[in-house]
N, C-alpha and C positions, 0 to 999 in steps of 0.2 A: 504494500500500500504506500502509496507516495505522499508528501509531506502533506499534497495539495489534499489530498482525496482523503488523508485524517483530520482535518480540521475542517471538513465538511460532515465529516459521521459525527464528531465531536458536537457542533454543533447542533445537528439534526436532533440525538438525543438528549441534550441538555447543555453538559460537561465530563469529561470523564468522571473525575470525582463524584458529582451526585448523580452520575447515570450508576454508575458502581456499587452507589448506596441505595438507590432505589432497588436494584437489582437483587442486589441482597438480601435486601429487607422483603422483595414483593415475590420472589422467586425466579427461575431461571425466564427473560423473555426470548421465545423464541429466535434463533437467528435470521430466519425468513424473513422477517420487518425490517431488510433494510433498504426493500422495495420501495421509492419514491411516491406520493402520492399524489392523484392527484386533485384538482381545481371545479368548481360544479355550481354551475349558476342556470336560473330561469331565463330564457329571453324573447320576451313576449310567447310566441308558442312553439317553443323550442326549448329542447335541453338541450345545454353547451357544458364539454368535458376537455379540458387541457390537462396534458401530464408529457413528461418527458418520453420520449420517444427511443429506439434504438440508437446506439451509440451518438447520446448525448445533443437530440434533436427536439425540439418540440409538435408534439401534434395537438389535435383539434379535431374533435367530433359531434357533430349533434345529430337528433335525431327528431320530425316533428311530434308534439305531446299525441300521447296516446298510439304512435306509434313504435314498433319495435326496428325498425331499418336505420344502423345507424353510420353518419356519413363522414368520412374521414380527409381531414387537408393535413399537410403538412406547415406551420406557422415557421418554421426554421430549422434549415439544414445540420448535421452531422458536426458534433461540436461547438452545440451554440448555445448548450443548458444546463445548468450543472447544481438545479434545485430544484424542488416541489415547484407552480409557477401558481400566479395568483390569477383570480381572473373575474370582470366585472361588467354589465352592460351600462353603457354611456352613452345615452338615445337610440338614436340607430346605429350605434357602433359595441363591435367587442374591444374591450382591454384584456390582454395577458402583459405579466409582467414575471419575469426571473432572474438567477444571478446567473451571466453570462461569463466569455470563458475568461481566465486572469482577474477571477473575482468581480468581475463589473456588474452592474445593472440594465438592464433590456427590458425594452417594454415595443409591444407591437398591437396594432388595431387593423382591425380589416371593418369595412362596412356590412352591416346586415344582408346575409344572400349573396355576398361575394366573394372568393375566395383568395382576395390578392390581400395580403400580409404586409403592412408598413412594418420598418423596422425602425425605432432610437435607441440610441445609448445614453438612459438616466444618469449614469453615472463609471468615468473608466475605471479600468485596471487598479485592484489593490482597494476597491471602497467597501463590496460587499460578501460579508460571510454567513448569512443567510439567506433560505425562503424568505420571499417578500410579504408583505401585504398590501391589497391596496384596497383603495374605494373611491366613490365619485359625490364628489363636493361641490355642488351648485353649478358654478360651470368652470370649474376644474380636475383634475385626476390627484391626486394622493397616494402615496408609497412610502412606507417606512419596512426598513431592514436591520439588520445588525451590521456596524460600521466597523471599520480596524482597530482593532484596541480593543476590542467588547464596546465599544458605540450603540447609542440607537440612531440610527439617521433617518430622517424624514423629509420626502422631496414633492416637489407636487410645480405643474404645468395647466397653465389654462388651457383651457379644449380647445382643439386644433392647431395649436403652436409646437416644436418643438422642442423649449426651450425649459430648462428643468432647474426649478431654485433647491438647493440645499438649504437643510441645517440640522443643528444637531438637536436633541431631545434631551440625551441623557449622556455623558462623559466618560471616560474610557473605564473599561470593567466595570459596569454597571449590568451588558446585558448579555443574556447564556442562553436566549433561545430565539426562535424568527417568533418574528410579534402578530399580534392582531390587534387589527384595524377599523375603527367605526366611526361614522360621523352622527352626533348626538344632538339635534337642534342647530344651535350656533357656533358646537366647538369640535372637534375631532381630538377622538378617545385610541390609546395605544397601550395596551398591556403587553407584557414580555415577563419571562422570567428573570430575575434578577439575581444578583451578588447573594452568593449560599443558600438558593433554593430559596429566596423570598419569590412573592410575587406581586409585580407593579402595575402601576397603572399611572398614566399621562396624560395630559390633554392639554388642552391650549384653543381660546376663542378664536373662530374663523379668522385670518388676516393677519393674527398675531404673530408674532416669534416664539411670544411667553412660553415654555412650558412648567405644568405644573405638574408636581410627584407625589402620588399616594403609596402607600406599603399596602395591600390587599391582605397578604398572608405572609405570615416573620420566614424566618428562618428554617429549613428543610420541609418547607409544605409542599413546595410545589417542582416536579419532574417531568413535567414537558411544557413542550411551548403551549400557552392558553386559548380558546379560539373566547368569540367575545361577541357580544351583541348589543343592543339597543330594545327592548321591551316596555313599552309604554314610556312611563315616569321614571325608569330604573335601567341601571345597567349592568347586563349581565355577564361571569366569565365560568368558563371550565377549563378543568387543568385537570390533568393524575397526578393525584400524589401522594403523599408516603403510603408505603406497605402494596402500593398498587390500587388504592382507593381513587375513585371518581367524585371530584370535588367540585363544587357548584357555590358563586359567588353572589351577590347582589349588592346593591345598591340604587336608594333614592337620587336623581338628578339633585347636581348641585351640594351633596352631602360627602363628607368623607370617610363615612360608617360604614364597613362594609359586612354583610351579615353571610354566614358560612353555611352549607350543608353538606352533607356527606351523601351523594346519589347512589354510589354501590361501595360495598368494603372492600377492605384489603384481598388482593388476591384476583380481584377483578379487572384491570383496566390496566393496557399492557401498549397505548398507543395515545399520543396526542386526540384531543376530541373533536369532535365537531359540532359547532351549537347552532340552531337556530328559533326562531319565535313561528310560532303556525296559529293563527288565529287568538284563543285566549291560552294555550299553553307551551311550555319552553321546550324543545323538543334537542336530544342528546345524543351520536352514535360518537362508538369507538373500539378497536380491538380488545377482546375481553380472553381470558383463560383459553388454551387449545388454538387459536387464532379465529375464533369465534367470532364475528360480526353482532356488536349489541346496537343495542336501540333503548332510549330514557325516556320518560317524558312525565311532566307535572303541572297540573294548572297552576296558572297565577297565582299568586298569593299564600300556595299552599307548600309543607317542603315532603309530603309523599310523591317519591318517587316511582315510576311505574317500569319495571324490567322488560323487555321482549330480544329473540334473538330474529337477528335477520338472518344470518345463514352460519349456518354449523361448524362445527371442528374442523380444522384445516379449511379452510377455506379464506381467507382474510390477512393479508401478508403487506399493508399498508395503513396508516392514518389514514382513515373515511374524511368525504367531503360532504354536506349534506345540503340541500335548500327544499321550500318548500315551493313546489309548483302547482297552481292550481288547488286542487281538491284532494292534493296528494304529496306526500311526501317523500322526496327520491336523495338516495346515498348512491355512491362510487366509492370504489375501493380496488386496492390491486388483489387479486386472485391465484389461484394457481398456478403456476408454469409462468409468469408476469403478464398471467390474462389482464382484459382493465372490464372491469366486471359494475353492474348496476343495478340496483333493484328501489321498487315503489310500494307503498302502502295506499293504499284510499285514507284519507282521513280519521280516526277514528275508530279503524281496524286493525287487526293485527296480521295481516295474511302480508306477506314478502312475494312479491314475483320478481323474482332473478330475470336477468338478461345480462349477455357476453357483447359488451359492447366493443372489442377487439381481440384477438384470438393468441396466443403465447406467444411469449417473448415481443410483445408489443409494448411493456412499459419498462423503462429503461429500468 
């Protein structure tokens, strides 16, 4: 393994040291996870799937809602990806964004329906040492990553410009996992894990430079990167951590109280999660025991958590992506053989229907 190619695994799991400690403490995680995951968003009526591709390409899939045929482009050639990529609709355009090669940042749009691929460099060589995140801010794009040093960095471009402003969030060794990303009303929210398994939280009023730093969770709570959402009046995150436990955050807008629950115990949750909001409740996958595909969910207000499995033992060999489409709620996940593999519920049901949305050895 090359210098480069360890401080990308290092990363992806945490740190050595508290991937180590998690490790130990939650039992052996499979070595199969260290399949790349990938990116899953609604667009209008369409699902869209970005994940790296064969020797370090990006691809691009969708498929129309409610159907099963699903269509494949290529977003960038053979050596042009070298992380999970993020990915967001911005009108009628898609955004992907990833860390390109010599640790840079890339970000590419193609128009709805079309399959020609723009390419910018957010940021060159030596700036970025994580999966991104990003999101769309009124009429700008947003991107924050892990910078050199343990950095957070946060960039963002008016829509349809090239032109990409830096700056920094948070100062060197501060942060130990790829972040996530939300805009909250009028200010854009950014958690990541932070210095000895704490877990952070950031944000800063539209426009601003400010940022401001909360501590969510102290010291060895938190083991992987947190995904994070937006829920009414409150802002939500989940993270694993310690023992292998599935952690769930909240908070009132504007408060810096952050109120804790526990969704599954120790022993359970063996991959970064995925969160999202589905009507009135907060809905959760992520790799569970055996490589098992789970599924959480809770209403509002309430901290009972509801268990389902979407697909069985062996089967699950990546951090799930989740959104909710429609009347339905749809996950991506890498699969066996580095299938890139999907499944949907109807709302309010518990039935999984799988579909292979590209066949082995498809995700990098």
């Amino acid at each position: 393994m090359s210098k480069a190619e360890f401080r990308r695994w290092r990363l992806a799991v945490f740190s050595v040291a508290a991937a180590a400690a998690a490790l130990t403490a939650a039992g052996a995680l499979t070595p199969a996870l260290a399949a790349t995951g990938p990116s899953m968003t609604a667009n209008h009526g369409s699902v869209n799937i970005a994940v790296p591709g064969p020797n370090h390409s990006l691809r691009f899939y969708w498929a129309v809602n409610g159907t099963s045929t699903w269509h494949a482009e290529t977003v960038a050639g053979g050596g042009s990806t070298f992380s999970a990529p993020s990915m967001t609709v911005n009108g009628n355009t898609v955004n992907i964004a990833a860390e390109g090669p010599n640790h840079s940042l890339r970000f590419y749009w193609a128009v709805n329906g079309t399959s020609t691929w723009h390419a910018e460099t957010v940021a060159g060589g030596g700036t970025t040492f994580s999966a991104p995140s990003m999101t769309v801010n009124g009429n700008s794009v947003n991107i924050s990553a892990v910078g050199a040093g343990n950095r957070l960095k946060f960039y963002w471009a008016v829509n349809g410009t090239p032109t990409w402003h830096a700056e920094t969030v948070a100062g060197g060794g501060t942060t130990f996992s790829a972040p996530s990303m939300t805009v909250n009303g009028n200010s854009v929210n950014i958690a990541t894990a932070g210095s000895l398994g704490r877990l952070k939280f950031y944000w800063a009023v539209n426009g601003t430079s400010t940022w401001h730093a909360e501590t969510v969770a102290g010291v060895g709570s938190t083991f992987s990167a947190p995904s994070m959402t937006v829920n009414g009046n409150s802002v939500n995150i989940a993270t694993a951590g310690s023992l292998g436990r599935l952690k769930f955050y909240w908070a009132v807008n504007g408060t810096p109280t952050w109120h804790a629950e526990t969704v599954a115990g120790g022993g359970t949750t063996f991959s970064a999660p995925s969160m999202t909001v589905n009507g009135n409740s907060v809905n959760i996958s992520a790799v569970g025991a055996g490589n098992r595909l789970k599924f959480y969910w809770a209403v509002n207000g309430t901290p009972t958590w509801h268990a389902e499995t979407v697909a069985g033992g062996g089967t699950t060999f990546s951090a799930p992506s989740m959104t909710v489409n429609g009347n339905s709620v749809n996950i991506s996940a890498v699969g066996t053989g580095n299938r890139l593999k999907f499944y949907w519920a109807v709302n309010g049901t518990p039935t999984w229907h799988p579909e292979t949305v590209a066949g082995p050895g498809s995700v990098q």
